[in-house]
C-alpha positions in Angstrom: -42.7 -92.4 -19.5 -43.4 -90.7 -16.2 -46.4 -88.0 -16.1 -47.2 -85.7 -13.8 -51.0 -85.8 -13.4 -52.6 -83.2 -15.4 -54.9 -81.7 -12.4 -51.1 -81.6 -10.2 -49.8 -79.4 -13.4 -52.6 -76.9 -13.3 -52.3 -77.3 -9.3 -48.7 -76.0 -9.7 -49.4 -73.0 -12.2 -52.6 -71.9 -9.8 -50.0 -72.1 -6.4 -47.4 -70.3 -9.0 -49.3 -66.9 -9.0 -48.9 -66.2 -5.2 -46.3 -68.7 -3.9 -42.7 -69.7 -4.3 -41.6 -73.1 -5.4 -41.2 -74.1 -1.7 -44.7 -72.6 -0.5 -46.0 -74.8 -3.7 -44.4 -77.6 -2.7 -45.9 -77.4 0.9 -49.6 -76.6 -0.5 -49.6 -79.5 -2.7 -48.4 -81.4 0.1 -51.1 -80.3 2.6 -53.6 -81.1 0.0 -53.0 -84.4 -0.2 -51.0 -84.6 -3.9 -48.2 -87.3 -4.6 -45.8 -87.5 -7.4 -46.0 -90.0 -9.5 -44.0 -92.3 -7.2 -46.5 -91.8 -4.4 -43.7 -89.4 -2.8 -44.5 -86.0 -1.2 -43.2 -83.1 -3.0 -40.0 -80.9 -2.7 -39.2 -77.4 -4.0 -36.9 -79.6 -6.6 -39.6 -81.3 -7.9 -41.9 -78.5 -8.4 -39.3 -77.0 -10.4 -38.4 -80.3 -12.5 -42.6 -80.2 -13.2 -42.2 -76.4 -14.1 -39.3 -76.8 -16.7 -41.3 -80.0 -18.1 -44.8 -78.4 -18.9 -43.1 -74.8 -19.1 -44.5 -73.4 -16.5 -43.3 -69.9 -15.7 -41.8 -69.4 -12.3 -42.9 -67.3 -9.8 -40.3 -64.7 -10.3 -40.6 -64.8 -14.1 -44.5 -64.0 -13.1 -43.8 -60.8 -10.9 -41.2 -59.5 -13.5 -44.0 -59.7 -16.6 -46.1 -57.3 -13.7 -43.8 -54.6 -14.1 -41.7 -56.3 -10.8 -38.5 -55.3 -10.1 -35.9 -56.8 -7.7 -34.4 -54.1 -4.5 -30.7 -54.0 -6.0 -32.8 -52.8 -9.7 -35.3 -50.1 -7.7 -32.6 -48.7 -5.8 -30.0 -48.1 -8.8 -33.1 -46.4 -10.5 -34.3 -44.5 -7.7 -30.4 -43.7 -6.5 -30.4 -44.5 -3.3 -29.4 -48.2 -0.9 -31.2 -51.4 -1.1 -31.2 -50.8 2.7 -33.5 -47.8 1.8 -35.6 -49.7 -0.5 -36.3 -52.5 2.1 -36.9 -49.9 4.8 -39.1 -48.1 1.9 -41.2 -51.3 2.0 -41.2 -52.2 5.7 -42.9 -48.8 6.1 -45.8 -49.0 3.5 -44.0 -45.9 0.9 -43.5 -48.9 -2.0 -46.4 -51.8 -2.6 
């Protein structure tokens, strides 16, 4: 059976909390880590090692903060995405 090392798992839900699964795959990959077949890692594997220990995903993780996407805020708010993204650019939404 193939195992991702245990220290690489917790790695992964650390990098999870501020990074997407491409910026996790390029941290673990600056730091030195290697799959278990001494390969560097993709934004594919970090999601195969997500589904197998369960880990949520980074979207999943801003959604449970209250997070929503631009298409949600603008249909709430009732106005563009365009507007929300402009919204954002300028500092008026966090």
């Amino acid at each position: 059976m193939r195992k991702t090392l245990a220290e690489v798992v917790a790695k992964v839900d650390e990098l999870l909390e501020t990074c997407s699964d491409r910026q996790v795959a390029q941290h673990l990959n600056e730091l030195g880590y290697k799959n278990w077949k001494g390969e560097s890692f993709t934004h594919k594997k970090v999601i195969v090692i997500r589904n197998a220990y369960q880990l949520k995903s980074r979207f999943t993780r801003l959604r449970e903060r209250g997070m929503l996407t631009a298409n949600e805020l603008s249909a709430r708010l009732g106005v563009c995405p365009t507007t929300i993204y402009q919204w954002g650019k300028s500092g008026f939404l966090r």
